[in-house]
VEXDREN-2710 file (C-alpha; in Angstrom, 1 decimal):
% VEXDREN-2710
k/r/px/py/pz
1/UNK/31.9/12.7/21.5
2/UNK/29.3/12.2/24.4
3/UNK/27.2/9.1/24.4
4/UNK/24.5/11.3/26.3
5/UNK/23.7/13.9/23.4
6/UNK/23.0/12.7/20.1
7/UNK/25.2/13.7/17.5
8/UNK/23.9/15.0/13.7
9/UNK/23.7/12.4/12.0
10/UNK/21.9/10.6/14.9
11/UNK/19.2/14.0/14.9
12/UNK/18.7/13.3/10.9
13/UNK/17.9/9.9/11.5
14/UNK/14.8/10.7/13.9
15/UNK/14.6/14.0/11.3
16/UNK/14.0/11.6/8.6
17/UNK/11.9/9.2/10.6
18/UNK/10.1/12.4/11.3
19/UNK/9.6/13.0/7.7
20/UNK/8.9/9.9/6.6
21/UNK/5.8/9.6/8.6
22/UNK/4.5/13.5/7.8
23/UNK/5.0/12.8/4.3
24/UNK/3.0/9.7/4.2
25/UNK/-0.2/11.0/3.0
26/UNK/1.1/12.2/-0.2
27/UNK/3.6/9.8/-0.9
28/UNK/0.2/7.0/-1.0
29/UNK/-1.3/9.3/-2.9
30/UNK/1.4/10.1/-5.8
31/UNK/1.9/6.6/-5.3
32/UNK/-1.2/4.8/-5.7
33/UNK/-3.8/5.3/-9.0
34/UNK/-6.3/6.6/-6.8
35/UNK/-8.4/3.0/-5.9
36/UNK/-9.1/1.1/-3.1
37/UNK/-6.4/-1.8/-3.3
38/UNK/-3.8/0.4/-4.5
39/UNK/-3.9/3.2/-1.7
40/UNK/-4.3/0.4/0.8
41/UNK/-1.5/-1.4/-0.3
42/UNK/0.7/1.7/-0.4
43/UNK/0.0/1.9/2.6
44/UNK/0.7/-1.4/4.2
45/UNK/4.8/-0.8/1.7
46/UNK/4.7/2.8/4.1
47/UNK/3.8/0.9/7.3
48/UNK/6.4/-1.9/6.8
49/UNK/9.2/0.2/5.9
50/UNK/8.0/2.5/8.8
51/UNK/8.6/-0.7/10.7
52/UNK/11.7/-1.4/9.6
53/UNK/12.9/2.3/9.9
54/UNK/12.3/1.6/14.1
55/UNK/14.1/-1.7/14.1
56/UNK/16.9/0.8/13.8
57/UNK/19.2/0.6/17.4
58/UNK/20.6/4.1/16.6
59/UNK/16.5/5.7/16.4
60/UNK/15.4/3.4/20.0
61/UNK/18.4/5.5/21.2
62/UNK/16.8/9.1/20.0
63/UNK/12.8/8.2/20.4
64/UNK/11.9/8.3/24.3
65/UNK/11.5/4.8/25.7
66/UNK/7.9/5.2/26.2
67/UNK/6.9/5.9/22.8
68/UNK/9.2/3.6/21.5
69/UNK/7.9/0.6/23.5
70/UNK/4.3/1.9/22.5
71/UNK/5.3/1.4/18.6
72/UNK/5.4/-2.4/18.4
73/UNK/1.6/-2.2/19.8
74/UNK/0.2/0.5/17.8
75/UNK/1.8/-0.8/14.6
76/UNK/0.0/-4.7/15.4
77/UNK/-3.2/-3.0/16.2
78/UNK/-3.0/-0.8/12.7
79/UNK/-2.0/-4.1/10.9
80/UNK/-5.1/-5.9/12.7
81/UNK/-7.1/-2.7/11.7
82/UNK/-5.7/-2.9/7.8
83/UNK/-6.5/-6.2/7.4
84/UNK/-10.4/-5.7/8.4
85/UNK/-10.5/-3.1/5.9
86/UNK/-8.8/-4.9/3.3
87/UNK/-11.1/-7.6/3.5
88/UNK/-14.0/-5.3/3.2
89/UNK/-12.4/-3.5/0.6
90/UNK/-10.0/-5.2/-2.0
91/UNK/-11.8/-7.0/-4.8
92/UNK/-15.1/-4.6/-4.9
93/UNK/-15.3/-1.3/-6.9
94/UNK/-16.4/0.1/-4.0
95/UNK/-13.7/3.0/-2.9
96/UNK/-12.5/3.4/0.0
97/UNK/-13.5/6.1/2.2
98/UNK/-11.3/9.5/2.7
99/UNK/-12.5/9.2/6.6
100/UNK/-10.8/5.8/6.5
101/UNK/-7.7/6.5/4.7
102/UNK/-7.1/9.7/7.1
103/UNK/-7.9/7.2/10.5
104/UNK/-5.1/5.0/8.8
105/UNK/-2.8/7.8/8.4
106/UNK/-3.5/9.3/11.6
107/UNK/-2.3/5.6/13.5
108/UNK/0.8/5.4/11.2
109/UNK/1.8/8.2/12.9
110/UNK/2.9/5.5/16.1
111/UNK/5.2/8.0/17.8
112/UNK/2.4/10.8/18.5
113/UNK/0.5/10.6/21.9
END
């Protein structure tokens, strides 16, 4: 096989990748019982297996090198972000915003332009 073109498998892994981020919003959500400190930290298991997921050598082969060097940066920034809003969040009854959680999901999304 030719190491230029990916093969199948190599096209489901970014696929799934691919998947993994568009479904994130209702994963959370089935996920979490609908409070603050549970949606949040759904979201910080999503963000570090999304993490994990790009530590993958076969995926920095299929995602073009500029977005892929972008990802480190976007995903340190979101944590940065997270852990503002955790600390303004977890521990009060207060819930947290749906403008917030869709900013959040919006940045986990650190392949997009």
């Amino acid at each position: 096989m030719d190491e230029n073109f990916p093969s199948i498998n190599d096209k489901n892994e970014l696929t799934d990748l691919e998947d993994f981020i568009a479904s994130s919003k209702e994963e959370i959500e089935k996920k979490s019982a609908g409070t603050a400190e549970s949606w949040l930290a759904q979201f910080d298991a999503r963000l570090l297996a999304l993490e994990a997921q790009l530590a993958n050598k076969e995926i920095e082969q299929l995602v073009p090198a500029d977005k892929y060097q972008l990802a480190p940066m976007k995903i340190e920034e979101l944590r940065y972000q997270l852990a503002g809003i955790k600390e303004k969040y977890l521990g009060k009854n207060a819930p947290l915003p749906l403008e917030t959680k869709q900013e959040l999901l919006e940045q986990l999304d650190v392949l997009k332009d």
